[in-house]
N, C-alpha and C positions, 0 to 999 in steps of 0.2 A: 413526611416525617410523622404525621400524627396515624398512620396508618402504621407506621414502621411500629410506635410505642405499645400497640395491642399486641403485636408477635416478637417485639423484641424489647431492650431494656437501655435505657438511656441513663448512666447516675454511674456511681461508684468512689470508692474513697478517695480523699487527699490529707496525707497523713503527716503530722510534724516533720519528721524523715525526709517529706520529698518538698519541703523548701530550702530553695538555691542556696548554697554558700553566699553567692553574692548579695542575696535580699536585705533590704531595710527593716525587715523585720522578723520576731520567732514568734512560732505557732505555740503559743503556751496563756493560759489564763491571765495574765497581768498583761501582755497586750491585748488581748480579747474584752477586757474590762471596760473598754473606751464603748463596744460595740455592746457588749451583755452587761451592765452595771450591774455589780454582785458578782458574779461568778468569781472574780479574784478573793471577796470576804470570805465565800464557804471553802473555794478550795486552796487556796492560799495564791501568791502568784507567781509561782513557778511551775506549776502544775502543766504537762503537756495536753494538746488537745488534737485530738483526731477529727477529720469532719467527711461525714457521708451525706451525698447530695442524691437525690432520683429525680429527671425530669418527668412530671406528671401527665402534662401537655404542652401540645405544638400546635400552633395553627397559627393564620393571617402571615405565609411565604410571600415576600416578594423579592424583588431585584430590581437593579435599576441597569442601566447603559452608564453609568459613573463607575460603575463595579464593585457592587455592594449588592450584600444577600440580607434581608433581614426577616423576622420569627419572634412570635410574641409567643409568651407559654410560661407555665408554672415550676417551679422547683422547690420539693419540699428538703429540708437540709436538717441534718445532726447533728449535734454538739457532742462530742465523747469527750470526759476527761480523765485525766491518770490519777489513780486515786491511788496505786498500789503498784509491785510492779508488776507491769503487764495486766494491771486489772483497769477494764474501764467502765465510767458509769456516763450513763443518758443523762447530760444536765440540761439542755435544752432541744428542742425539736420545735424550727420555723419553718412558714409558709411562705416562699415569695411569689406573689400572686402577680401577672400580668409584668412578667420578666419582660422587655425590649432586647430584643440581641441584633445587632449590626456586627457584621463581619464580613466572610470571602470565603467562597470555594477555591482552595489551591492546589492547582492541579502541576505536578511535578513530572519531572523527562523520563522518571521510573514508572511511569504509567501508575501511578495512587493520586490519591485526589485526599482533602482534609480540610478539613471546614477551624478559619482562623476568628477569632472573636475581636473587633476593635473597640468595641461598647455596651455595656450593660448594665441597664436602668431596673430597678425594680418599683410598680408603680404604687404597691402595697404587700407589708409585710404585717402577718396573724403569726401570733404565738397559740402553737401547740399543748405544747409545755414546757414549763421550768423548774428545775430543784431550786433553785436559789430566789423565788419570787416573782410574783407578774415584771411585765418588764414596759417599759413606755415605746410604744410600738412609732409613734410616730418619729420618734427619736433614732430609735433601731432603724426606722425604715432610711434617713437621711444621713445613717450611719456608713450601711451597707452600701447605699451607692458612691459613697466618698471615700472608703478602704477598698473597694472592687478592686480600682486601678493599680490597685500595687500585686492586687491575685491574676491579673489577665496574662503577665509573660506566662505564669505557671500555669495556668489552666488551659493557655493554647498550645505549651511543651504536654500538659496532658492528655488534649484531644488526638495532636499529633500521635503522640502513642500507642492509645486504646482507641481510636477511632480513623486510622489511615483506610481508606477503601482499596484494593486492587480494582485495574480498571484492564480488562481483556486486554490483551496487546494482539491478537489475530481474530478475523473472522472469515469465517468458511476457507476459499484459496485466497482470502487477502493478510498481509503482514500489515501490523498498522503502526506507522512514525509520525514523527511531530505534532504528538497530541496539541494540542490549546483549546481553550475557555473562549467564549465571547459574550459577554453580559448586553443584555438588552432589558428593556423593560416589561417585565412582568415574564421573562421567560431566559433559557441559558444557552447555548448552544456550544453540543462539543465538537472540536475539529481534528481533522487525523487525515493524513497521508495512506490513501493502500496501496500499498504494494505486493502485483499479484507473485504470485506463488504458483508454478503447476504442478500438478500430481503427479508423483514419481511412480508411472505406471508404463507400461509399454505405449509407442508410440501409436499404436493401431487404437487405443482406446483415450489415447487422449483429445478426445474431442469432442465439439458440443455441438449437435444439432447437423453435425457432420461436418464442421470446420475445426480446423487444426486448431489446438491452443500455444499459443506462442509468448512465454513468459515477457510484459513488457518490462523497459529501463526507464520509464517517464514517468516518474510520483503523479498524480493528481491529488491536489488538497478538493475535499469532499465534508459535507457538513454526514457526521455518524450519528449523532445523536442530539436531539431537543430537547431540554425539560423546560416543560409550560409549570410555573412556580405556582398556582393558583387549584389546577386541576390534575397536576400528575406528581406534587412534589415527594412523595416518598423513593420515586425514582432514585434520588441522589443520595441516597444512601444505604440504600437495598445492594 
């Protein structure tokens, strides 16, 4: 993944709008106040707030044989607030440095795969900037890990979304069923059923090496694919 973030872009919004009906809580400055002290006095606390996140860095991939994926790495994050309609302004811009992410590669019957998040620690958080004043960071920092937990159903409905991979369903004459996952440690392995396929050509040329191809009926489960989490992980998500 840290190979993935030079040629590609990890981050993007999560905006008032897309918290659940069902949540405990609303995206707007007077909740926010508890995390950002001040920001309710400048913009009052009704105020909505938008939040854009980019992941900076990824590295230290492992896994375990309990089935768990975990990635330590940076996230720098936005603060936009409605100041008007439809007008927003930069109130703050944080650094959360040396994120902890525990989660799971979930790989689904529809051949996609998507990465679920169970835990997320931030080990220190820098302020950027702020319109409403410096902010007590160590406060902020013990903040953010103790509201996380009410952001993870919706952060894992929005990886699901903008981050679902397709995963080939054939290779060369093979059809491939019954994907699965096998967590080990320090490495994943993907499993899948081929099922050969012969080429719908005349039967004089269907053959290999001068032996007839004869479509088999006997799935064999077969390991397709390894990712070694330490030396190849951008694999899983290329």
């Amino acid at each position: 993944m840290g190979s993935y973030l030079e040629i590609g872009k990890l981050g993007g919004w999560y905006n008032y709008t897309m918290v659940p009906a069902n949540a405990t809580y609303v995206q707007n400055t007077g909740e926010l106040d508890q995390l950002l002290t001040g920001i309710a006095a400048k913009y009052g606390p009704d105020a909505w707030v938008n939040l854009h996140f980019d992941v900076t860095r990824l590295q230290q991939f492992t896994s375990s044989a309990e089935g768990t994926i975990g990635v330590n790495g940076d996230v720098d994050v936005k603060i936009y607030v409605e100041t008007g309609a439809d007008v927003w302004e930069l109130a703050a811009d944080l650094n959360l440095v040396d994120v902890d992410f525990v989660g799971a590669l979930i790989v689904s019957s529809d051949f996609t795969a998507y990465f679920t998040i169970n835990r997320l620690n931030a080990n220190k958080v820098e302020q950027l900037f702020s319109s409403f004043g410096d902010l007590n960071m160590l406060k902020v920092k013990l903040e953010v890990n103790n509201l996380v937990r009410y952001f993870l159903p919706s952060l894992d409905a929005w990886l699901k979304t903008n981050y679902t991979v397709p995963i080939p369903t054939s290779y060369s004459v093979f059809e491939l069923q019954d994907l699965a996952l096998q967590y080990h440690d320090g490495y994943l392995a993907g499993m899948a059923t081929p099922i050969f396929k012969a080429p719908t050509q005349s039967a004089a040329r269907d053959t290999i090496f001068g032996q007839k191809i004869v479509q088999s009926t006997t799935p064999m489960p077969i390991t397709v694919a390894s990712f070694n989490m330490e030396h190849a992980p951008e694999m899983l998500i290329q």
